[in-house]
C-alpha positions in Angstrom: -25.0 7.9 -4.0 -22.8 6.5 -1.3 -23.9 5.7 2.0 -21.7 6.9 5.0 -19.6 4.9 6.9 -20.7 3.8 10.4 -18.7 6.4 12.3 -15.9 4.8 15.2 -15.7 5.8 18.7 -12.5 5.3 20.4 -8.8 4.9 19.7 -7.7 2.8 17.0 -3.7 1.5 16.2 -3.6 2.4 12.9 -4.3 6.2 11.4 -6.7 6.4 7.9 -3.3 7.4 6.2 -2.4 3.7 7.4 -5.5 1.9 6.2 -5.8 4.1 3.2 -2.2 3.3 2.1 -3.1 -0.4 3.0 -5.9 -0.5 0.8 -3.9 0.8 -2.1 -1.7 -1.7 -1.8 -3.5 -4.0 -2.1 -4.8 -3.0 -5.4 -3.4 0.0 -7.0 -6.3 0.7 -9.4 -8.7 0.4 -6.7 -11.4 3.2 -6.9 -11.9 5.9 -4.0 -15.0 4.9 -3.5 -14.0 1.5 -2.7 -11.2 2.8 -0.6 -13.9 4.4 1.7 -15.9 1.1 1.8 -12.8 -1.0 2.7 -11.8 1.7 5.1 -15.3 2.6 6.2 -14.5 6.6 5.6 -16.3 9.0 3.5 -14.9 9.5 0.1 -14.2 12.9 0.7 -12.0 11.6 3.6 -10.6 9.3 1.1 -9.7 12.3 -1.6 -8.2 14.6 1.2 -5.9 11.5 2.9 -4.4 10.7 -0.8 -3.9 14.3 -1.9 -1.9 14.4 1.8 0.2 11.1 0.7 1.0 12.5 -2.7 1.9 16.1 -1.2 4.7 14.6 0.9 5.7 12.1 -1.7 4.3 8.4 -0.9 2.3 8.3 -2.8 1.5 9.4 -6.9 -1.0 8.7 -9.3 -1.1 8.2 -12.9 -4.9 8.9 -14.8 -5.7 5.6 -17.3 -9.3 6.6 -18.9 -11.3 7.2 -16.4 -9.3 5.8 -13.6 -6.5 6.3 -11.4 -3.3 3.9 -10.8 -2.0 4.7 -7.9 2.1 4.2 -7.2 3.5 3.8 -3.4 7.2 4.9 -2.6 7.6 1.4 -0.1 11.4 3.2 0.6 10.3 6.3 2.2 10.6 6.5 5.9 7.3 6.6 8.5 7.1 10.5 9.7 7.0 10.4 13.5 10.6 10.3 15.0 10.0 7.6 17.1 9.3 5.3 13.5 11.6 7.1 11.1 13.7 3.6 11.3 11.1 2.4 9.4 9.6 2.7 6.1 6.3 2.4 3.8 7.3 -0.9 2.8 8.0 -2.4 6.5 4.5 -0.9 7.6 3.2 -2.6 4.6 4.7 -6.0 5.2 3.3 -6.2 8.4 -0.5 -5.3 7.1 -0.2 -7.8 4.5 0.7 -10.4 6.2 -2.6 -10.0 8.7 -4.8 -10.0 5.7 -3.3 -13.1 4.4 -3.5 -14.9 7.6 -6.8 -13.5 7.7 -8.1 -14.6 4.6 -6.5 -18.3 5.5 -8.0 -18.3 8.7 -11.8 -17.3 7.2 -11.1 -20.5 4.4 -10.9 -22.6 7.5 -14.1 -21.5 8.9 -16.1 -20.5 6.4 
């Protein structure tokens, strides 16, 4: 059905929780499969990541026909120590604004 995502080699700054939650906040009744395209994961990776978000409470979804809206807690704190300052909706902020001043910046060049 699907094709598979071009694997990546290396370290990355941001986990697939990160992008996952990134891409649902950026539209909420956004499809998995679509989620693994944005993110370039597998959809399986995509099912296991949000059944992780919702199991510790980020994340919940609510069934509408034959798809999902998805609800983020943006007040609960990030879960290593070293971040716990900080929550869903500060690591949000800073992801949206990159896409916006990435979207601005592909206007001008495009």
């Amino acid at each position: 059905m699907g094709e598979v995502p071009e694997p990546h080699t290396g370290w990355t700054f941001l986990t697939n929780h990160a992008r996952v939650l990134a891409a649902i906040a950026s539209n909420r009744r956004t499809r998995v499969r679509d989620i693994a395209a944005h993110c370039r994961l597998t959809e399986r990776a995509v099912q296991k990541i949000i059944s992780d978000l919702e199991a510790d409470g980020y994340l919940t979804h609510r069934r509408e026909g034959r798809s999902n809206t998805y609800r983020i807690q943006p007040g609960n704190p990030l879960r290593h120590p070293a971040e716990a300052a900080l929550t869903v909706a500060d690591l949000l902020s800073l992801l949206v604004q990159h896409d916006a001043e990435h979207a601005e910046e592909a206007k001008r060049t495009g």
